[in-house]
C-alpha positions as CSV (number, residue, x, y, z in Angstrom):
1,X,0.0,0.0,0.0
2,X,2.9,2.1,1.2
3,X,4.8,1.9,-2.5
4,X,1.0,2.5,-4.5
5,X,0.9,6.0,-1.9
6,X,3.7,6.6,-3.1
7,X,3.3,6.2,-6.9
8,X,0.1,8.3,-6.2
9,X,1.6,10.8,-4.9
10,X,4.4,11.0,-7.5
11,X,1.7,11.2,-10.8
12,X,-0.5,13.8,-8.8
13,X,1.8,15.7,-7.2
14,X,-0.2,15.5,-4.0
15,X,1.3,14.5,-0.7
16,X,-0.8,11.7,1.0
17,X,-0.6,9.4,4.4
18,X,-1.6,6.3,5.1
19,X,-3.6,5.1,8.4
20,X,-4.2,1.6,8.5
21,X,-5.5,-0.8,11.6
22,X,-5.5,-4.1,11.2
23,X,-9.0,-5.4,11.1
24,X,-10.1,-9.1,11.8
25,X,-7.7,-11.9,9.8
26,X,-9.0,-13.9,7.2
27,X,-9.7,-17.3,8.5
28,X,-6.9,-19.8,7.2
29,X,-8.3,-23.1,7.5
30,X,-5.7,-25.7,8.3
31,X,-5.8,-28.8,5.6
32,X,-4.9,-31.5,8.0
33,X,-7.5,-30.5,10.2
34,X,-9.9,-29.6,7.7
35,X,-9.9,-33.3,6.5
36,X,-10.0,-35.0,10.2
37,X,-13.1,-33.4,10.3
38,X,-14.3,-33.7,7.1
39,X,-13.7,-37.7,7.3
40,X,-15.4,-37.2,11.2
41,X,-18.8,-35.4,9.7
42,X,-18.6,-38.6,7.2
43,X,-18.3,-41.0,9.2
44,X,-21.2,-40.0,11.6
45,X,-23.5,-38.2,8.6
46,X,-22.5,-40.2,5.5
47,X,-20.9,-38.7,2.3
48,X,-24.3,-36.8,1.0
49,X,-24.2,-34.7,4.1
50,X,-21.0,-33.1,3.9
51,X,-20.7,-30.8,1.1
52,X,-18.6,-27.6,0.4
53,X,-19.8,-24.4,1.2
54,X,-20.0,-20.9,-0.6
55,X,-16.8,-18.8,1.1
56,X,-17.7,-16.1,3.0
57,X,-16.4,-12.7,2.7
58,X,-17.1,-12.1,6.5
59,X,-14.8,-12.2,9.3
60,X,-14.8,-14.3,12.9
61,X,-12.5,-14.2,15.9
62,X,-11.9,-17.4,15.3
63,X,-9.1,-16.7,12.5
64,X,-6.7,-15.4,15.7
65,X,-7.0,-18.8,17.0
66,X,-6.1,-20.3,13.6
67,X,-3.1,-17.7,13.5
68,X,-1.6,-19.8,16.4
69,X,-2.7,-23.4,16.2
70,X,-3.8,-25.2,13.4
71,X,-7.5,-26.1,13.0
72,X,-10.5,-25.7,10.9
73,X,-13.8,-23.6,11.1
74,X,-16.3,-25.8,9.7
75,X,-20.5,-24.2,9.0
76,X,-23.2,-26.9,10.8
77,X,-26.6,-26.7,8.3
78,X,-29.1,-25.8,11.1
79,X,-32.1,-24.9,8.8
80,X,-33.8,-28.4,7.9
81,X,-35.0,-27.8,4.1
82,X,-37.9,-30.4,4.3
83,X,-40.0,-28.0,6.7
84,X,-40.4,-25.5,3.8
85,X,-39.4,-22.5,6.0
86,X,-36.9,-20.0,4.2
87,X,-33.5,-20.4,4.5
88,X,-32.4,-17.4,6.7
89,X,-28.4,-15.6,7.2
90,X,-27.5,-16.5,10.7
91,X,-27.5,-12.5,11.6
92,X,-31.1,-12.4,10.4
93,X,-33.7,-11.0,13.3
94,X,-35.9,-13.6,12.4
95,X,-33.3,-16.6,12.3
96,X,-34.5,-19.5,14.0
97,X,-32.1,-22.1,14.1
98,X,-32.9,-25.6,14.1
99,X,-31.8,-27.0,17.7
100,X,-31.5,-31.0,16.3
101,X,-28.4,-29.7,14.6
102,X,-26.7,-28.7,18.0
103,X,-26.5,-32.5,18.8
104,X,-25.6,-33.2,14.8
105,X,-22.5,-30.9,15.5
106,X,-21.7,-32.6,19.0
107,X,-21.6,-36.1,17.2
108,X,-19.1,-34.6,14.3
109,X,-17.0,-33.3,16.8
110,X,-16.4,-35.9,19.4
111,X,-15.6,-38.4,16.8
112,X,-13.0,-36.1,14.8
113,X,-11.7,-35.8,18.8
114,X,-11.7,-39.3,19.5
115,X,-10.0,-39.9,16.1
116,X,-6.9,-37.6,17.1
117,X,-7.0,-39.2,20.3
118,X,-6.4,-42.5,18.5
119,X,-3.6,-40.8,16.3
120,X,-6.2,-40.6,13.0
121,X,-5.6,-37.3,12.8
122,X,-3.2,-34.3,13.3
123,X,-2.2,-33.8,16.8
């Protein structure tokens, strides 16, 4: 940013300063991790139920954890499609999350736990 200021400055013949703060990181899933649990979801879902998900452009605290340890930030589908209610963003005021998924999500992650445990997966 500092050298396109500069090269700004230079054509325009303007003088310019640059105030940045770092904002929230970009979360930087970990691949190891990313697959323990994506063979953990399949083993306790099946195949069908694990599928990729559109990336976000949003930010999460979650990325400073990933900045120190590896691990993966995974999205739980907690809107059951068969009850024909619209699908609604999690920041929605009328989201209404499906609470069967809570336990779906506890399954997933004690087995991805108990498969690290059994040296399955990274450390």
């Amino acid at each position: 940013m500092e050298e396109a200021l500069v090269r700004v400055e230079t054509d325009l013949g303007v003088r310019a300063t640059l105030d940045y703060t770092r904002g929230v990181p970009p979360v930087v899933n970990e691949e190891g991790a990313t697959r323990q649990l994506e063979r953990a979801a399949r083993a306790v879902l099946g195949s069908a139920a694990v599928v990729d998900a559109t990336q976000s452009a949003g930010g999460d605290d979650f990325s400073w954890y990933l900045e120190q340890v590896p691990g993966s930030y995974a999205r739980l589908g907690v809107n059951d499609p068969s009850d024909g209610r619209e699908a609604l963003d999690l920041h929605a005021g009328n989201f209404d999350v499906d609470e069967r998924a809570i336990g779906v999500g506890i399954r997933v992650l004690v087995e991805a736990a108990l498969d690290t445990l059994a040296g399955a997966g990274p450390p």
